[in-house]
C-alpha positions as CSV (number, residue, x, y, z in Angstrom):
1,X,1.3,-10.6,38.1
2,X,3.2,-11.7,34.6
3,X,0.6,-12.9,32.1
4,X,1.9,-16.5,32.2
5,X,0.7,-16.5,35.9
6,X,-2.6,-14.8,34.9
7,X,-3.5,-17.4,32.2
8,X,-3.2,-20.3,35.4
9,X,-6.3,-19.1,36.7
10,X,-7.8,-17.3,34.1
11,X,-9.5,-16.9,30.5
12,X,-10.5,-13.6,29.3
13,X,-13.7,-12.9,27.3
14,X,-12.5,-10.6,24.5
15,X,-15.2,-8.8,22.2
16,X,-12.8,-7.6,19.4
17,X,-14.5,-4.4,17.7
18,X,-13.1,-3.6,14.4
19,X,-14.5,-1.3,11.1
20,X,-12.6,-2.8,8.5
21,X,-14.5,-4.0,5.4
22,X,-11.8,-4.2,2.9
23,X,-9.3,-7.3,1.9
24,X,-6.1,-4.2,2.0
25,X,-3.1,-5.4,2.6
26,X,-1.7,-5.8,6.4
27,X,-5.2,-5.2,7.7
28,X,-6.9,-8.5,7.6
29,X,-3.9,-10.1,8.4
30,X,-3.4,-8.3,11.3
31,X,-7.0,-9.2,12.6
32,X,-6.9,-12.8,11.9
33,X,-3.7,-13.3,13.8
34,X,-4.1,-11.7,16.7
35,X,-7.7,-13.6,17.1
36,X,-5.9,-16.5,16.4
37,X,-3.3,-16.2,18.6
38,X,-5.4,-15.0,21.4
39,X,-7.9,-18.0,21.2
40,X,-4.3,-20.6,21.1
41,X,-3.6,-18.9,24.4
42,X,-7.3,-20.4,25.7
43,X,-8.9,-16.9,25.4
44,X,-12.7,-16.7,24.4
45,X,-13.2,-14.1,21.5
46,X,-15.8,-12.4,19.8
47,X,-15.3,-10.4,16.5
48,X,-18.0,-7.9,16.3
49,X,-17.6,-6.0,12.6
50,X,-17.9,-6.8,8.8
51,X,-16.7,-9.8,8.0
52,X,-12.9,-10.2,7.1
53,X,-13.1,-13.6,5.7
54,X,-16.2,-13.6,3.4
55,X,-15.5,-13.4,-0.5
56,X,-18.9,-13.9,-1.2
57,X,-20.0,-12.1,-4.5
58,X,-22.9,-9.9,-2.0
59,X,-19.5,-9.2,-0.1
60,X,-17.5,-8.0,-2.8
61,X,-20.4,-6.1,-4.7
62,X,-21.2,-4.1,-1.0
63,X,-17.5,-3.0,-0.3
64,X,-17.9,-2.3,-4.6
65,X,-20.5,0.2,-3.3
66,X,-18.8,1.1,-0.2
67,X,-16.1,2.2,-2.8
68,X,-18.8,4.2,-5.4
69,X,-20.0,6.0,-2.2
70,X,-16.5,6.9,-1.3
71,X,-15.8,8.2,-5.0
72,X,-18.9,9.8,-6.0
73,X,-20.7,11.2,-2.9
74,X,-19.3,15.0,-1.6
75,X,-16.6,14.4,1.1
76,X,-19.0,15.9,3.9
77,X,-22.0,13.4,3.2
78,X,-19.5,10.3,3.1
79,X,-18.3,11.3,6.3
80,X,-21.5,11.8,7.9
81,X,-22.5,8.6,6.7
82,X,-19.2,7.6,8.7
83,X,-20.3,9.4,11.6
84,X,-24.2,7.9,11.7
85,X,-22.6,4.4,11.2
86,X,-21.9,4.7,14.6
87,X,-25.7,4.7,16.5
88,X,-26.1,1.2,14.4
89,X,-22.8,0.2,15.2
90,X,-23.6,1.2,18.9
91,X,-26.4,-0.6,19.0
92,X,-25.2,-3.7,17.4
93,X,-22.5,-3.7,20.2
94,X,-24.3,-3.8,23.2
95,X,-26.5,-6.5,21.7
96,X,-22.9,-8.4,21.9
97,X,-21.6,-7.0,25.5
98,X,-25.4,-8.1,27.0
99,X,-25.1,-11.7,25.6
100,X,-21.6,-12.0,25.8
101,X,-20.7,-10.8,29.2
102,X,-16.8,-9.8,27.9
103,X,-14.4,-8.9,30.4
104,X,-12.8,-6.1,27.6
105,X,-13.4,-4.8,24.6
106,X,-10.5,-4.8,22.3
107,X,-11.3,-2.2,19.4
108,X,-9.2,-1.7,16.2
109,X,-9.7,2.4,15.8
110,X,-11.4,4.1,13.2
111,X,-12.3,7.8,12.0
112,X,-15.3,8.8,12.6
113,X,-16.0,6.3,15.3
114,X,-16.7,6.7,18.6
115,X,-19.5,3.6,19.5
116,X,-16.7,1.6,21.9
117,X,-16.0,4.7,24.2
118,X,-19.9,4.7,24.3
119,X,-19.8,1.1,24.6
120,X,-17.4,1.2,27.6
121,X,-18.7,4.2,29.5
122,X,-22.3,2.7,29.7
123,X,-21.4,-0.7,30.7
124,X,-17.8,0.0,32.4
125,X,-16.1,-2.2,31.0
126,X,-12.8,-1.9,30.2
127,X,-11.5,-0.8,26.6
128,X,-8.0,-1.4,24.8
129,X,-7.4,0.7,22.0
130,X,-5.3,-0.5,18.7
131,X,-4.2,2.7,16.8
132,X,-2.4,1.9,13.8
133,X,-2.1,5.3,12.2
134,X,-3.0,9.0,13.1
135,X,-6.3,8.7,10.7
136,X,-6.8,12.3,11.2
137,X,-3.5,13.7,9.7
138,X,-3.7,10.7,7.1
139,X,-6.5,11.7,6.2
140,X,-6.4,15.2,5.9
141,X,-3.1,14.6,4.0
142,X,-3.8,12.1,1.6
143,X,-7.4,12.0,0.8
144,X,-9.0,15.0,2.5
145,X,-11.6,16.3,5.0
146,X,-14.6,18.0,5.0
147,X,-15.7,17.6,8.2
148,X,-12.3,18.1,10.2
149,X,-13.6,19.5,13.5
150,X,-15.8,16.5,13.9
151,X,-12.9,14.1,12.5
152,X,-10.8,15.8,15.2
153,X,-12.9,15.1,18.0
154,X,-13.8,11.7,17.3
155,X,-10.1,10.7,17.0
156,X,-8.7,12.6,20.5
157,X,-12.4,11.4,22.1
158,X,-11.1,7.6,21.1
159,X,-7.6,7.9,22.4
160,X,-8.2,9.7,25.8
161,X,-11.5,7.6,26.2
162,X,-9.6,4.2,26.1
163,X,-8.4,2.8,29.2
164,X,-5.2,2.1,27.4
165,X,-3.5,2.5,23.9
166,X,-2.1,-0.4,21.9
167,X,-0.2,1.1,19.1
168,X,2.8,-0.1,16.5
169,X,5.7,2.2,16.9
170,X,7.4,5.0,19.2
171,X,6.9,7.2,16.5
172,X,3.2,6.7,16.6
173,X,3.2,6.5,20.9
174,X,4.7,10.3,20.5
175,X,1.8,11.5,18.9
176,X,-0.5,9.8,20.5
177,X,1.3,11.3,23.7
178,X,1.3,14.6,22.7
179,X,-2.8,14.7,21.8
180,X,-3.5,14.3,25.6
181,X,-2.6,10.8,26.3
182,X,-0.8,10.1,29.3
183,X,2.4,8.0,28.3
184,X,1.4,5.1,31.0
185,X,-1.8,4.4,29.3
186,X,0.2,4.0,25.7
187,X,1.8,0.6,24.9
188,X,3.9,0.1,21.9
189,X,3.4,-3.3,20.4
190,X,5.1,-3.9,16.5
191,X,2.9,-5.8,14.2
192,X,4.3,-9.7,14.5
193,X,4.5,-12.9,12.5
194,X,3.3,-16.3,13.0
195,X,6.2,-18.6,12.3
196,X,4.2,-21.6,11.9
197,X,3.5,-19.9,8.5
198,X,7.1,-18.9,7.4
199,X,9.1,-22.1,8.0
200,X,12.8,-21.8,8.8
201,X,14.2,-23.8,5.6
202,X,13.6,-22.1,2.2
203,X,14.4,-23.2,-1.1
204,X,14.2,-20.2,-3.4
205,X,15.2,-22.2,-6.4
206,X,12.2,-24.2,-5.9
207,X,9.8,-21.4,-5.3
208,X,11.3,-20.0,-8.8
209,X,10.6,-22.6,-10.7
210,X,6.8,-23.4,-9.4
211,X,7.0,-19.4,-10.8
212,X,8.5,-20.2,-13.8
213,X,11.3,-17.5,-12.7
214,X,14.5,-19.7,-12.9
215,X,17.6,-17.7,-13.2
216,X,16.5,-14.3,-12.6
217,X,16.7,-12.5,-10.2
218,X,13.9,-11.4,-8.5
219,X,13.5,-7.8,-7.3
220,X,10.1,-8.3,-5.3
221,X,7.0,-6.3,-3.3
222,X,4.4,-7.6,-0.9
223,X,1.7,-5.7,0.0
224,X,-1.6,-3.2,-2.0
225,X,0.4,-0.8,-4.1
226,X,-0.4,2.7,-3.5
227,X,1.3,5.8,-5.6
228,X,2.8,7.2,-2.5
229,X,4.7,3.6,-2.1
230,X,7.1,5.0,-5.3
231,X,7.4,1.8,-7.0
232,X,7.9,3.3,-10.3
233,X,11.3,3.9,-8.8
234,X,11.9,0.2,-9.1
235,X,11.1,0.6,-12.7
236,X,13.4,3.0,-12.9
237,X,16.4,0.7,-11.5
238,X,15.4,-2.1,-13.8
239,X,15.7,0.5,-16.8
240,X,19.3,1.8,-15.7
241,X,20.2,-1.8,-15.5
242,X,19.5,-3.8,-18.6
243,X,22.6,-5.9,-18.5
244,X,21.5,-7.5,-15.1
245,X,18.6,-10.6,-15.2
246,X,16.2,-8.2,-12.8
247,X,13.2,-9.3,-12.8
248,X,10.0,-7.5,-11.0
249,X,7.6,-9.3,-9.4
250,X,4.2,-7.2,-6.9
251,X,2.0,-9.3,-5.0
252,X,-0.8,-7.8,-4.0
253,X,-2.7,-5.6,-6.2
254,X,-3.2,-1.9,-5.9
255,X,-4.7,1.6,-7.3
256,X,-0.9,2.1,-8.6
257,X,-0.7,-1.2,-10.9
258,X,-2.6,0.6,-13.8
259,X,0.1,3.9,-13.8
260,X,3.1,1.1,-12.8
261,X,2.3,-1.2,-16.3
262,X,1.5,2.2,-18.2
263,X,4.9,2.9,-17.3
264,X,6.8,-1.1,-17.6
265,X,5.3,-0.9,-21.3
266,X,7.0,2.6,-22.1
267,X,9.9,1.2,-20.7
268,X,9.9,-2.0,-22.5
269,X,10.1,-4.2,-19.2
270,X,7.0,-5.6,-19.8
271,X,8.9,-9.4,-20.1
272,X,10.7,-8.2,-17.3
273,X,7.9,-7.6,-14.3
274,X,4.4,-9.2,-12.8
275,X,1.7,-7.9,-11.1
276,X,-0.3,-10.7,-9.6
277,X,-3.6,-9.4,-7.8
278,X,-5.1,-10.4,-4.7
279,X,-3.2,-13.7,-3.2
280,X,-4.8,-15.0,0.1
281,X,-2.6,-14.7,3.1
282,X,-2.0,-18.4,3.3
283,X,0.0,-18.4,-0.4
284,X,1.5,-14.9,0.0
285,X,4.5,-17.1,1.7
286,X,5.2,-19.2,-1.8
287,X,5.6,-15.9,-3.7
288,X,8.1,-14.4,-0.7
289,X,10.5,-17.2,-1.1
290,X,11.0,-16.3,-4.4
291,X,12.2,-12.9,-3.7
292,X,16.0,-12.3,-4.0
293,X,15.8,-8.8,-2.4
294,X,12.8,-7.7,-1.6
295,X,11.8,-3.6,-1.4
296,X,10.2,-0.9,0.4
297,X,10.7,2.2,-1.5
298,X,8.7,3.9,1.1
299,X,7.0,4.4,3.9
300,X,5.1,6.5,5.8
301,X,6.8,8.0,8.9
302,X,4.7,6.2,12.2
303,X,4.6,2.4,10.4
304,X,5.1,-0.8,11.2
305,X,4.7,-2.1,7.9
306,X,3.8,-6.0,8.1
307,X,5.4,-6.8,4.9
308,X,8.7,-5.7,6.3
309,X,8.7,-8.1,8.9
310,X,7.2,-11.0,6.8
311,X,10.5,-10.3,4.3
312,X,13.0,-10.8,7.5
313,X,10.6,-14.1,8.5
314,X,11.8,-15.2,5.1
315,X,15.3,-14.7,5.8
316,X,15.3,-12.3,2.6
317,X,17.7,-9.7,1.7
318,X,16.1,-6.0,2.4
319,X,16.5,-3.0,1.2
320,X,14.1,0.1,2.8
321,X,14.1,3.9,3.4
322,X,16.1,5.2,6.6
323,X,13.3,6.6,9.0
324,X,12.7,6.3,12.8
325,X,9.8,3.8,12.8
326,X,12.5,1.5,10.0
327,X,15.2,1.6,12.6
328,X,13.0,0.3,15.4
329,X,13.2,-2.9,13.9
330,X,15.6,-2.9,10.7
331,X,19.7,-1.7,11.5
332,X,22.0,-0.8,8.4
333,X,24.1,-3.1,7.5
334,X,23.1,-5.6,10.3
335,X,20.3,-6.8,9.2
336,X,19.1,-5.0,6.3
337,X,20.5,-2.6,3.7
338,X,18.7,1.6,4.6
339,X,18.6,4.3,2.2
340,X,18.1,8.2,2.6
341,X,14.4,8.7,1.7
342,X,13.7,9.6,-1.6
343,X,17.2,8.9,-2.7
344,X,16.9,7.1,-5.8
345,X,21.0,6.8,-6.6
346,X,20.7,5.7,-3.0
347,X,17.6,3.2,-3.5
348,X,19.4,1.9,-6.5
349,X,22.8,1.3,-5.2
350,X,21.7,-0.6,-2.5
351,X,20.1,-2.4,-5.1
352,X,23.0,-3.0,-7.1
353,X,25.1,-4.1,-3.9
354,X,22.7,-6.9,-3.0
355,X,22.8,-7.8,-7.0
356,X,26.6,-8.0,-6.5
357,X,26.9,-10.0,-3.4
358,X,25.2,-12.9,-3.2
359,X,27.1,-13.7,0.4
360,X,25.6,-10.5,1.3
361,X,21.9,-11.5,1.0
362,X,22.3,-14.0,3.1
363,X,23.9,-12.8,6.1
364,X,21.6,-10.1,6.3
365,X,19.2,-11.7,5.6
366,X,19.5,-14.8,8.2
367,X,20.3,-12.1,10.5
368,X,16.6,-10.2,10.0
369,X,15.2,-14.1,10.7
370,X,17.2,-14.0,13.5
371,X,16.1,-10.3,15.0
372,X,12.2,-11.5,14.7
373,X,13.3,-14.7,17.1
374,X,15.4,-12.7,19.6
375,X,13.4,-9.9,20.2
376,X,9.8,-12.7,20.0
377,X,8.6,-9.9,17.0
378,X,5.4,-12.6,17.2
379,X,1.5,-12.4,17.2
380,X,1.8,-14.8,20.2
381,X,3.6,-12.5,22.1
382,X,1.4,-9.5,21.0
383,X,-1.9,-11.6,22.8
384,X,0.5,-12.1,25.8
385,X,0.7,-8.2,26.2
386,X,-2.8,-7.9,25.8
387,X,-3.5,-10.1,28.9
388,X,-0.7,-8.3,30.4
389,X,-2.5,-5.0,30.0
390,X,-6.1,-6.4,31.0
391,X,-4.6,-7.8,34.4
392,X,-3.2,-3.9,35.1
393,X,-6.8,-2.3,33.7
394,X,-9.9,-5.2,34.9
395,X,-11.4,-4.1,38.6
396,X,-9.9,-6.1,40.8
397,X,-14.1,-7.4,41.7
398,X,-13.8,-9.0,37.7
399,X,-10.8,-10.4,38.0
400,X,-11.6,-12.4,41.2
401,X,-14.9,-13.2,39.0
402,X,-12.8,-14.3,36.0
403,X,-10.2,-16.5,38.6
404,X,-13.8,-18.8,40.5
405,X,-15.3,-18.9,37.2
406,X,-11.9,-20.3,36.0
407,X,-11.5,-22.4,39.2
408,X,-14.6,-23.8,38.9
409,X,-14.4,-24.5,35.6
410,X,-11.4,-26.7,36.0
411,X,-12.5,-28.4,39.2
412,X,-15.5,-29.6,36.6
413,X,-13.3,-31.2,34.2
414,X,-14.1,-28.4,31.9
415,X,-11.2,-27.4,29.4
């Protein structure tokens, strides 16, 4: 049964479990737009976690602590903190399943985190995993581990516990795979956009000037700035290239701003960059049309980066590092411009040929528009494979449940 056929006779109940406390870059975003796009599709959802959407000053001053914690406190109490989270967590979630009555739990997955396998063994009901990185090796790679036999077995106990894994690349389905995952319970879904936010006609000339950015042209970055994202190399290009009208501009925020204006002042491009903080989602579009070529001077290797795709919804010239989980959506020369990783002659001249060609920027650019349309890279489409996947894992008893309820339902008049 295709999920257009399921939706005639029937509308899910969806607890969606997520950990995330922060306002970090693709993560909210991603949260908010698959619960959108699921409830458009007539889907009833519940979003058991910390708010995404409060900026309240109690919310900012406890992810403020959550932050102190993380600094201060030794690496092995933090993460048993982590761990203990869970029992509340736990308990907190079958307060929701007994109320609720869902017919899946759709978790985001976290380290240290094992209260929706516990959820769905006691009350058997089916779970859907979303793994967006291999926490475990990011982890241990970029900020450390104390307690890496626990981390370890929380993370394979998550993926082999779910009844199926949603996650955002091949790269990422490999090693998901080769933990113990049987490659028919792994789907690989790429983040999406919703195009009802990135309209087809763009004016960057407009956008520039509501910027005050007329005639430059504008080099620009979406997204929190970490160090490992190598922005400084943009710097560098800017420095090598004085007789061009470059201009910077980062939207976003990030630990690396303080090193990256440290750096723009002993460069002297200070008149020639901005760093604007925190932009809600909703506005993030009127800074995109600005960009002339917009950048990703890295990336980590199992990625779907959202900013990427919200660049091609912009029809916007690209320029990002050659890697597997790139090429599953971006194509040199077709619709983007790829350079060897950590290549900066490479970085730069790819630079320097969009600078050069204005014809170019738009082909490839149009033509990135046009690869999100053909291949339906949308959020909509994303909540269609999600019904798809709870027709193949719901017993057959809660599906003929879920198709009266929905009979019944419409033989009432109700809608």
């Amino acid at each position: 049964m295709s999920s257009a056929d399921y939706m005639e006779v029937a509308r899910l109940k969806i607890l969606y479990h997520h950990r995330i406390g922060s306002r970090d870059d693709g993560q909210l975003v991603h949260i908010q737009e698959l619960v959108a796009a699921l409830e458009r599709r007539g889907h009833d959802v519940l979003v058991i976690g910390p708010s995404v959407t409060d900026t309240s000053k109690a919310s900012g001053a406890r992810i403020a602590f959550i932050v102190w914690l993380k600094k201060w406190l030794p690496k092995a109490v933090y993460e048993t903190l982590e761990f203990f989270y869970s029992f509340g967590d736990y308990l907190r979630l079958s307060r929701a399943i007994k109320a609720f009555a869902p017919d899946l739990i759709y978790e985001r997955y976290n380290l240290f985190w094992p209260s929706g396998i516990w959820a769905r063994r006691r009350f058997a009901i089916p779970l859907i995993l979303e793994v967006n990185a291999p926490l475990y090796a990011e982890r241990s790679r970029y900020g450390g581990l104390a307690l890496k036999p626990l981390a370890r077995w929380t993370e394979r106990a998550c993926w082999r516990g779910a009844d199926r894994v949603v996650t955002v690349t091949e790269v990422l389905r490999r090693q998901i795979e080769a933990d113990g995952v049987p490659r028919h319970r792994i789907s690989v879904t790429p983040n999406g956009v919703n195009f009802d936010r990135f309209p087809d006609a763009i004016d960057r000339d407009a956008a520039k000037r509501r910027l005050k950015l007329e005639n430059k042209l504008v080099l620009g970055f979406v997204g929190y700035a970490r160090e490992w994202h190598g922005l400084d190399r943009v710097l560098d290009v800017m420095a090598a290239n004085r007789q061009r009208n470059l201009f910077f501009l980062l939207v976003g925020g990030g630990s690396a701003l303080p090193s990256l204006r440290r750096l723009a002042a002993r460069m002297n491009l200070e008149d020639r960059v901005r760093f604007v903080d925190f932009v809600e989602h909703e506005k993030v579009v009127e800074y995109l049309h600005a960009f002339d070529i917009a950048l990703q001077p890295a990336v980590v290797d199992y990625a779907s980066p959202l900013k990427l795709l919200e660049y091609m919804a912009c029809r916007t010239a690209i320029v990002a590092p050659d890697k597997e989980n790139i090429r599953e959506i971006l194509t040199h020369e077709q619709n983007a411009l790829l350079f060897q990783p950590n290549d900066l002659a490479g970085f730069a001249a790819a630079i320097d040929r969009f600078c050069r060609d204005p014809a170019l920027r738009e082909r490839l650019g149009g033509a990135a528009r046009n690869t999100l349309t053909e291949r339906d890279v949308t959020w909509s489409h994303n909540a269609a494979v999600v019904e798809t996947i709870a027709c193949a894992i719901m017993k057959p008893e809660r599906q003929e449940r879920r198709r009266a309820i929905e009979k019944k339902a419409r033989g009432q008049g109700i809608q």
